[in-house]
C-alpha positions as CSV (number, residue, x, y, z in Angstrom):
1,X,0.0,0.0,0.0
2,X,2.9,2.4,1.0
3,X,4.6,4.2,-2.2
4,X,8.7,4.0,-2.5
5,X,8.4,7.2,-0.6
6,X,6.4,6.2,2.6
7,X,7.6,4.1,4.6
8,X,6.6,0.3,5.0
9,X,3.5,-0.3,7.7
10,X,6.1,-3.1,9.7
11,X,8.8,0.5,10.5
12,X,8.1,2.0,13.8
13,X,6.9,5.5,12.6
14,X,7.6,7.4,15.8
15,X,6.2,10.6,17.5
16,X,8.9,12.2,18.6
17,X,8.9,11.8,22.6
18,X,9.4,16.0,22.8
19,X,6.0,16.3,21.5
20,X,4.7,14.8,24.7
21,X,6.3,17.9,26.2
22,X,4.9,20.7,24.6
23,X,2.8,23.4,26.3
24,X,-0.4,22.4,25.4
25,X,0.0,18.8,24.6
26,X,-1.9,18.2,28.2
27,X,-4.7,19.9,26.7
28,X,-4.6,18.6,23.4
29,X,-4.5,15.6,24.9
30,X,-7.6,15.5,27.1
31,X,-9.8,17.2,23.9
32,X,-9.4,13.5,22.9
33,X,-10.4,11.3,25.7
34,X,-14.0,10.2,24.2
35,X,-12.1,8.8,21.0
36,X,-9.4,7.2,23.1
37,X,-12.2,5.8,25.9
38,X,-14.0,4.2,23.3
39,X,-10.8,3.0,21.2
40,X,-9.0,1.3,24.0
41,X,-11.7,0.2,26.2
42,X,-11.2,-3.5,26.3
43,X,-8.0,-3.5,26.1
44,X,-7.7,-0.9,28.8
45,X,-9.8,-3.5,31.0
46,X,-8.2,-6.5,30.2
47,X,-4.8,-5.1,31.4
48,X,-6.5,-4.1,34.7
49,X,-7.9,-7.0,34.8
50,X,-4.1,-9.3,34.0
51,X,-3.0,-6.9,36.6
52,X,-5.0,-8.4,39.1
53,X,-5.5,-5.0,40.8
54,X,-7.7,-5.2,44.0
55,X,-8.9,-4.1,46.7
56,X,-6.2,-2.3,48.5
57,X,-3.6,-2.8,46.5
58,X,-0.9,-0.7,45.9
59,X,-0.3,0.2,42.2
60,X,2.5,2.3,40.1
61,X,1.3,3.7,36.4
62,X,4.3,4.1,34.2
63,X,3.6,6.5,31.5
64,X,0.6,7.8,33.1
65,X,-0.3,10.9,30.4
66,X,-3.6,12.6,31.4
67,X,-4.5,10.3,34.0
68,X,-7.4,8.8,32.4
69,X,-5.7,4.7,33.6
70,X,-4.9,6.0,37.0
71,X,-8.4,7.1,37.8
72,X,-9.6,3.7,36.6
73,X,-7.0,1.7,38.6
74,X,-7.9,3.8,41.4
75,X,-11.7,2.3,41.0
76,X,-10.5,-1.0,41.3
77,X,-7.8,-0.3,44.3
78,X,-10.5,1.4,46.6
79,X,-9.9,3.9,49.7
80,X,-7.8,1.2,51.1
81,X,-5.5,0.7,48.1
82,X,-3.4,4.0,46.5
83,X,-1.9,4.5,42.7
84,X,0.9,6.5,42.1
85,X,0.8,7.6,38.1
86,X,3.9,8.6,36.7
87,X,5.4,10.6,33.5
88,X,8.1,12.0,32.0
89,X,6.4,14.5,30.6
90,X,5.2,17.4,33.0
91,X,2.4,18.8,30.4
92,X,0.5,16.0,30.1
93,X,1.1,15.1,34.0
94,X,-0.2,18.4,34.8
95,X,-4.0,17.9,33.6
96,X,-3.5,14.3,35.0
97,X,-3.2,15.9,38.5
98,X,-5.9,18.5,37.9
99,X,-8.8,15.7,36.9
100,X,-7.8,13.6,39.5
101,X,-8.3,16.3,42.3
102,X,-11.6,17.2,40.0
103,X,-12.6,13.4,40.9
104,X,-11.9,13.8,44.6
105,X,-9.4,10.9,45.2
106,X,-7.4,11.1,47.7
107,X,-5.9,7.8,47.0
108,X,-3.5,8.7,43.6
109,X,-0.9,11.0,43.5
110,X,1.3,12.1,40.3
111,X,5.0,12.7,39.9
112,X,7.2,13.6,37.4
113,X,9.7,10.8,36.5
114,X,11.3,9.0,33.9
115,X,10.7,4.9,33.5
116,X,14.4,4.3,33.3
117,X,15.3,5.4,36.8
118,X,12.2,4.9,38.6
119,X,13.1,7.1,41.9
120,X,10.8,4.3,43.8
121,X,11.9,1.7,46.7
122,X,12.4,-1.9,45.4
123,X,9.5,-4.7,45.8
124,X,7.5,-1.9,47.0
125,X,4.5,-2.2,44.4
126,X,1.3,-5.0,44.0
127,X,1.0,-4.2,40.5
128,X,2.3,-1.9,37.1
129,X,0.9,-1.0,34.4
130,X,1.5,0.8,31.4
131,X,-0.9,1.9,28.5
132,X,1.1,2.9,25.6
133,X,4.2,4.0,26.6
134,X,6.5,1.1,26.8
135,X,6.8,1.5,23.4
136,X,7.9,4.9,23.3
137,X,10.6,4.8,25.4
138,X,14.3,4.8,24.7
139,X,16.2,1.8,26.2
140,X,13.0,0.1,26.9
141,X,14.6,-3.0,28.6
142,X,16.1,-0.6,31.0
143,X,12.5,0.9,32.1
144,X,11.0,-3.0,32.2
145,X,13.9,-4.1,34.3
146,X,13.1,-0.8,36.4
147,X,9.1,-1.6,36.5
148,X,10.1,-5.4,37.7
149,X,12.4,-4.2,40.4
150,X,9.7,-1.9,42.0
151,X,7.7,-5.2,42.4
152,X,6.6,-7.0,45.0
153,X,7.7,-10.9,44.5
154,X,4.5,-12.3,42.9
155,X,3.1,-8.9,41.4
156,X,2.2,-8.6,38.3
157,X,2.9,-6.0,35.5
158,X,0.2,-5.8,33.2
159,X,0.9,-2.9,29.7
160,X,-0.8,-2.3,26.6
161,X,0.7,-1.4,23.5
162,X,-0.2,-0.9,19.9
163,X,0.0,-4.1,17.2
164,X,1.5,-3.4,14.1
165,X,0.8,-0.7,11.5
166,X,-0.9,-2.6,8.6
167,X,-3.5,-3.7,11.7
168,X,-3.8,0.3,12.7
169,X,-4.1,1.9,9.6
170,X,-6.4,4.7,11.3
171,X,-3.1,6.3,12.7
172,X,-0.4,4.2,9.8
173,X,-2.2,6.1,6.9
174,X,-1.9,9.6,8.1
175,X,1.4,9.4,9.6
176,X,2.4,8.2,6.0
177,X,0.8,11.1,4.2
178,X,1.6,13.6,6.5
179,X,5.4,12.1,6.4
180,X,5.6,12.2,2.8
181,X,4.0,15.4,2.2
182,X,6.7,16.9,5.3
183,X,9.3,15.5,3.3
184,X,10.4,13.8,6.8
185,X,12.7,10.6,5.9
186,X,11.3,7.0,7.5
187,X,12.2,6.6,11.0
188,X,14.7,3.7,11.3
189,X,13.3,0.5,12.2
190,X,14.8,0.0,15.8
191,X,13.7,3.2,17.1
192,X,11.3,3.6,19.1
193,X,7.8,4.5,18.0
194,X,4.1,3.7,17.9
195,X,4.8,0.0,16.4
196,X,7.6,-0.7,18.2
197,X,6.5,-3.5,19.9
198,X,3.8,-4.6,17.7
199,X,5.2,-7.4,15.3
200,X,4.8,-11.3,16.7
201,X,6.7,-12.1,19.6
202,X,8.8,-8.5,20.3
203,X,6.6,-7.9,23.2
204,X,6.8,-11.1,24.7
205,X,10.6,-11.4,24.8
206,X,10.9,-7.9,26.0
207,X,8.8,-9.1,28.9
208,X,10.5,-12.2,29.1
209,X,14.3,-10.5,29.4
210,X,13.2,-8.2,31.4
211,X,12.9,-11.5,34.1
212,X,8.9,-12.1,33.8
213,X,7.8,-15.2,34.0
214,X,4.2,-16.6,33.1
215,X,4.3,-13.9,30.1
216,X,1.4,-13.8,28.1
217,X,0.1,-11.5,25.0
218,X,-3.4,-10.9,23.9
219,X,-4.2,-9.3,20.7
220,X,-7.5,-7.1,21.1
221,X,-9.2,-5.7,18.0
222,X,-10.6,-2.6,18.3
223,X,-12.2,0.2,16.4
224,X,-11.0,4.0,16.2
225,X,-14.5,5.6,15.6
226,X,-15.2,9.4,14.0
227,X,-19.3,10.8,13.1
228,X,-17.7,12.2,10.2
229,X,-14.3,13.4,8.1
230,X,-14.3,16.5,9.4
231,X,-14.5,15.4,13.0
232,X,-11.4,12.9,12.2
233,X,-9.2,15.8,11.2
234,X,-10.2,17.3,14.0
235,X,-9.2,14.9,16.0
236,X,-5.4,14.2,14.0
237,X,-4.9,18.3,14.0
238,X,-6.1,19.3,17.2
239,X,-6.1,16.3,19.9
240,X,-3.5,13.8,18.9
241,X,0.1,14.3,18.6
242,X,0.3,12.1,14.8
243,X,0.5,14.9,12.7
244,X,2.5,17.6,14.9
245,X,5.9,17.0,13.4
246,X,4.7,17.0,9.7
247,X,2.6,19.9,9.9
248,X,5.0,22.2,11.3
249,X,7.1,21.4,8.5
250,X,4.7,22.4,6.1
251,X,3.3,26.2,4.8
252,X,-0.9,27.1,4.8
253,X,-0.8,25.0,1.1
254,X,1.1,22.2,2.2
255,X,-1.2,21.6,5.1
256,X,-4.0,21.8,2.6
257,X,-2.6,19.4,0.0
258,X,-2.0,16.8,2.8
259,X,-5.4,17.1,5.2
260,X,-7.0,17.0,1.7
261,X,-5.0,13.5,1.1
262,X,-5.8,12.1,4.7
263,X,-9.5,13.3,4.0
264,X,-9.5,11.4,1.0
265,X,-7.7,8.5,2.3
266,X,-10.0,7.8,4.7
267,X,-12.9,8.4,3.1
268,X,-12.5,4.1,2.2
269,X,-13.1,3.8,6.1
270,X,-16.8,6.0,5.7
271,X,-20.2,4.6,5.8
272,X,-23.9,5.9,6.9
273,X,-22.9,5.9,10.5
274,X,-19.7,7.9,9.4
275,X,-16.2,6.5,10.0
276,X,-15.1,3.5,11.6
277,X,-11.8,2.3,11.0
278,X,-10.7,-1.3,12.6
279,X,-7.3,-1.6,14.6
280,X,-5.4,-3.8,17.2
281,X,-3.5,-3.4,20.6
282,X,-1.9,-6.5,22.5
283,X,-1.8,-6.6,26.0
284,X,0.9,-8.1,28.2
285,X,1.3,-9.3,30.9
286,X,4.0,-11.2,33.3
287,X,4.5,-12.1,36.8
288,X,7.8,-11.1,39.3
């Protein structure tokens, strides 16, 4: 499907992690929360669930963004239990902190810290979990090894993180386009990025050498759901990070010509109900 100038749906086609950073990425972020709720619901519930999160357990969220798994952990944790969510990132932790206090819990707290050097006692944590991030990160197997050290012997880390392109060609497709039209080169394959993880087995064995045992992966299908075009562009321009880098490489046409090409991309993925384009997450999970 990819032309000699996009690159293949099995490359990793980052974000660049300083996107994550940026002012008003927080609030960006959040603008998106129905799409996201209903894209990674099951998959979302099923790593809680492989968690084994309960009643007054104690549970870390690595990679945290706007809070939106941390205030469902905290459900399943209770008054007894607490959840500490975590990011590198201080925008998007920011409006984290702000809806949880919104929500009234007193039982989650946020801080500012990076998954490679988790500032965090060892064996000190029932569960972790992760919803995609693990991905993202630099010297993954570094973070893993830190999110296994915080545990307590028998807990269980539990992550989600996106399949492979071709089976997530609601963000593969515009990422192309937008690519090709920003003239941006493909990312190398061993980078970090969105698909990272997502070809058979790469999760697994990261989980495996990071010392899990009992690791299992799940692949949960999914739909990325939009009443109409214009409220897809919406949501790529103004409340996910996929397009950032390519449109601010680009002048008022060049933004035209490549919305215009997304638009019409897409338009394969329209019916009467309006757009509703099938993807795929995996969920791990692995025992200390």
């Amino acid at each position: 499907m990819a032309s000699e100038s996009e690159p293949s749906a099995s490359q990793s086609n980052p974000i660049p992690a300083s996107v994550y950073h940026e002012a008003d990425m927080g609030a960006a972020w959040s603008r998106g929360a129905a799409v996201r709720g209903r894209e990674f619901e099951a998959a979302t519930a099923l790593m809680l669930d492989l968690g084994l999160l309960g009643s007054g357990d104690r549970v870390l969220d690595v990679g945290a963004g706007t809070g939106e798994t941390a205030l469902l952990a905290a459900e399943r944790v209770g008054p007894t239990g607490s959840v500490l969510a975590t990011d590198i990132a201080a925008p998007m932790l920011d409006v984290a902190a702000e809806a949880l206090r919104r929500a009234g819990l007193s039982n989650v707290e946020t801080r500012l810290m990076d998954a490679r050097d988790l500032d965090l006692p060892s064996e000190s944590f029932d569960a972790v979990i992760s919803r995609l991030a693990i991905m993202l990160i630099p010297d993954r197997q570094r973070a893993l090894a830190e999110m296994h050290r915080v545990l307590k012997p028998g807990g269980r880390l539990a992550v989600v993180v996106w399949s492979t392109g071709e089976r997530n060609l609601g963000s593969f497709l515009p990422l192309s386009i937008g690519r090709r039209h920003a003239n941006l080169l493909p990312p190398p394959t061993d980078h970090p990025g969105m698909f990272s993880l997502g070809p058979p087995g790469l999760l697994e064995r990261a989980l495996i050498e990071a010392g899990f045992r009992g690791v299992s992966v799940r692949a949960v299908p999914t739909t990325r759901s939009f009443p109409s075009i214009d409220a897809m562009l919406q949501y790529l321009t103004g409340a996910a990070p996929l397009l950032r880098e390519a449109l601010s490489k680009v002048d008022d046409i060049g933004r035209a010509a490549m919305l215009d090409e997304i638009a019409g991309t897409m338009r394969l993925f329209e019916g009467p109900d309006g757009v509703s384009i099938p993807g795929e997450l995996l969920v791990g999970a692995g025992i200390k």
